[in-house]
N, C-alpha and C positions, 0 to 999 in steps of 0.2 A: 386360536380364533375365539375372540368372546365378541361375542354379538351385542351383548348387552351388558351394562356395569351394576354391581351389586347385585344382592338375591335377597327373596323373601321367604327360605324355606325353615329360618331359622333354629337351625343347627345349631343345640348348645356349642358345640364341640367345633365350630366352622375355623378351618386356619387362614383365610381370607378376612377376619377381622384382624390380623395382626397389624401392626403399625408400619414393618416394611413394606406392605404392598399400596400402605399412603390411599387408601379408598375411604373418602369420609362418606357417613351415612349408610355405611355398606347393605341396611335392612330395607334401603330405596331401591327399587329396580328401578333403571333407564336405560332404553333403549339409542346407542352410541347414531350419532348422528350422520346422516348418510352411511350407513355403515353398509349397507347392499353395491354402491358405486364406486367404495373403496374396495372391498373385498372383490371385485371383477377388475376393478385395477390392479390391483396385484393379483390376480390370478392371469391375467392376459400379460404379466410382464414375465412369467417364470417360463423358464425354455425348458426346463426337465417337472416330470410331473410328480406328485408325491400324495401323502395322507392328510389332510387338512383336518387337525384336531378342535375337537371343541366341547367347555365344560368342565377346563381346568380350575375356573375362580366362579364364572357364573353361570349358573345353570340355563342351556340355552331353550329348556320345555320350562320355564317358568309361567306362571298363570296369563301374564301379559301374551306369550305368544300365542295361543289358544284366538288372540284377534287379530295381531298384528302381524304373524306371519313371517318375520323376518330367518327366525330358523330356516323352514320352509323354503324362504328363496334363495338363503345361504346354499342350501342344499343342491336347490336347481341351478345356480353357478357354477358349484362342484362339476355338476354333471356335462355343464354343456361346455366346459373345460377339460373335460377330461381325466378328473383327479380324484384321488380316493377319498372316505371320507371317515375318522374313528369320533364318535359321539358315546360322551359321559353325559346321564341323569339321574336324578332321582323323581320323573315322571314317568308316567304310562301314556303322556300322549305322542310319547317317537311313534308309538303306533301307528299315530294319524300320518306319518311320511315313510310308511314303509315302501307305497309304490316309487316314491324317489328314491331309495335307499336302492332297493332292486333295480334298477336302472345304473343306479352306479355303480350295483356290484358287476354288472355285466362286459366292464371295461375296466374296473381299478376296483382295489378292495377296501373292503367297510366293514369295518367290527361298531356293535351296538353295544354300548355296557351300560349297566345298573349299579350306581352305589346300596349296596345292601349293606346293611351291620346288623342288626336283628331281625330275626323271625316273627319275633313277638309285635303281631299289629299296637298295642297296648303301650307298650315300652317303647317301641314307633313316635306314639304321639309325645310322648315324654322329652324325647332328645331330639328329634327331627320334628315340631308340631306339624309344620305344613307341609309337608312332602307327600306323595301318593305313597298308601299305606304298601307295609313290605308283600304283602298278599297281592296288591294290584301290580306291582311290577313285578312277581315274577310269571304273571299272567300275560303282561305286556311282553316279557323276556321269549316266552311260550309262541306268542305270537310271531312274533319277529324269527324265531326259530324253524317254526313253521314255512316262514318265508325263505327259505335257505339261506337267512342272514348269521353273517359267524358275528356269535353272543356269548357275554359272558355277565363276570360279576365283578366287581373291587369291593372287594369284604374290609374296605378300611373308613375309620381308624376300628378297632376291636378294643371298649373303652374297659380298663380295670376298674375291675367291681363293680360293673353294672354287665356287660354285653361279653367279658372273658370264659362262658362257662362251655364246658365238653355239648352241652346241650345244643345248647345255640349254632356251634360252627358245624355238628351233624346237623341239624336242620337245614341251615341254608344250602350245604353239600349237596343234599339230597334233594331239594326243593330244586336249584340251580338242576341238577340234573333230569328230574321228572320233566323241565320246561323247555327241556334240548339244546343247555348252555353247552358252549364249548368248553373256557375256563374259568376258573374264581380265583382271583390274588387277592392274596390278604396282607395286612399288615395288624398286626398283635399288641397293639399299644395305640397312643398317640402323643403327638407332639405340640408341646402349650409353647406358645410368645408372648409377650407385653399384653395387648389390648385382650388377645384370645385367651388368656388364662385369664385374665380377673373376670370376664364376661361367663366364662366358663363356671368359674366356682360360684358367681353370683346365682347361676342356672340351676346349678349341683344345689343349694340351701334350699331353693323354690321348688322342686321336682325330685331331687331324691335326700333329700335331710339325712346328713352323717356321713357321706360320700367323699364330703370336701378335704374334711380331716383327714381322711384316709387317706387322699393323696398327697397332702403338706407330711404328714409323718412318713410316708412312702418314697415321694420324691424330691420333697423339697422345692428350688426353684431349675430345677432339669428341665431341658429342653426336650428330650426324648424320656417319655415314660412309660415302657413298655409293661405288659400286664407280667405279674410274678409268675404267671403259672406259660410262661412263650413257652418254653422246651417244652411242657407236655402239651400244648394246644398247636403246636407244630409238627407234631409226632400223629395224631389224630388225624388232624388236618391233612396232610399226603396220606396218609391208610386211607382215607374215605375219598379223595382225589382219584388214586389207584383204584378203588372198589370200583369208583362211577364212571372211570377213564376220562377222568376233566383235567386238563393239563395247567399250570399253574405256575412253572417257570415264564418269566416274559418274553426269554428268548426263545423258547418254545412258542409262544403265542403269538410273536410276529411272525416268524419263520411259517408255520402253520395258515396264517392269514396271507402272505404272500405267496405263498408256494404255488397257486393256480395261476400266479400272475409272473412265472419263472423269468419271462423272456422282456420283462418291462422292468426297468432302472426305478425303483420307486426309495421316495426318501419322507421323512414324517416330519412336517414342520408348522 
């Protein structure tokens, strides 16, 4: 479910500017038209009930909802349907819809997650400008957790030579867990296409000078460029998972997420 088209969090790294997903202007947010009258349209059409995801492409706590609310009422549809709900940000304001979230959790289940990649608020503004810093959502994460919302983290992409180091992925480990995450999935590289790699390496000259080279001599034109050091930031990575008891397999984290819900058919669509 996207609520809304384009985002302004300006992600060097975003793989929503690639040319397959055919989004022009992708740095405009608009908010999809009627998009509350269709979304109860098709929820009043489905006979079996399931997970209504959202935040695949556009972020649906982007600065615009803060007035216009359309999250918000996506939300309260979920609810008064019946249906679960799994929500991706890189905002701190899901907070402001935790009393709907808990209302959904009371009948179908709702995982809250935070795209983290760095700990480092600094390095934050570098590669994510506009997003709430990595300090405010795991405070938001904290909150929500609080709420007995199952939370977690997507520790992806983990960019090479900038965000691959031992450092980093203990922090967020440990962060994630102080704030009573349930899991962090990570993925240990990222993956460049057409528009998003030249946007990327144009980013990479402005913000981290000498970056860019390293990846043309590294990867060439690969579509998947995972960081050189995976096997040992993999190996860490589950040690401090097991230290903190964050789980981190997906099928553990669905399984886990359903599990109170044993006796309800639920499907994620």
């Amino acid at each position: 479910m996207n609520i809304y088209r384009g985002c302004d969090h300006g992600c060097i790294y975003c793989d929503s500017r690639s040319e397959c997903y055919g989004v022009e202007n992708f740095d405009v947010v608009r908010a999809k038209e009627n998009t509350l009258l269709l979304l109860e349209k098709e929820l009043k059409s489905k006979r079996k009930k399931g997970i209504v995801a959202t935040g695949a492409m556009s972020d649906p706590y982007n600065p615009f909802e803060a007035e216009y609310k359309l999250t918000r009422g996506a939300l309260e549809l979920i609810n008064k349907y019946g249906f679960g709900a799994s929500v991706l940000t890189k905002s701190d304001l899901m907070v402001r819809d935790i009393d709907i979230l808990s209302r959904i959790k009371k009948h179908s289940p709702v995982m809250a997650k935070f795209t983290i990649t760095t700990y480092d608020d600094e390095l934050c503004k570098k590669i994510e400008p506009n997003v709430s810093e990595a300090s405010k959502r795991f405070k938001a994460l904290g909150k929500l957790s609080k709420a007995d919302i199952f939370t977690g983290i997507h520790m992806w992409p983990i960019l090479p030579f900038i965000n691959d180091t031992e450092e980093n992925i203990k922090l967020i480990i440990k962060a994630a867990a102080e704030n009573g995450a349930n899991f962090v999935s990570p993925y240990f590289g990222v993956t460049l296409r057409q528009n998003q790699r030249l946007y990327y390496y144009q980013q990479l000259d402005r913000v981290l000078p000498g970056v860019k080279q390293k990846y043309i001599n590294t990867y060439g034109d690969q579509y998947e460029c995972n960081s050189i050091y995976e096997k040992g930031l993999w190996s860490i990575f589950k040690a401090e998972c097991k230290k903190y008891g964050l789980l981190y397999k997906m099928s553990d984290i669905r399984e886990t997420l359903k599990s109170k819900y044993e006796n309800r058919q639920i499907s994620l669509f």
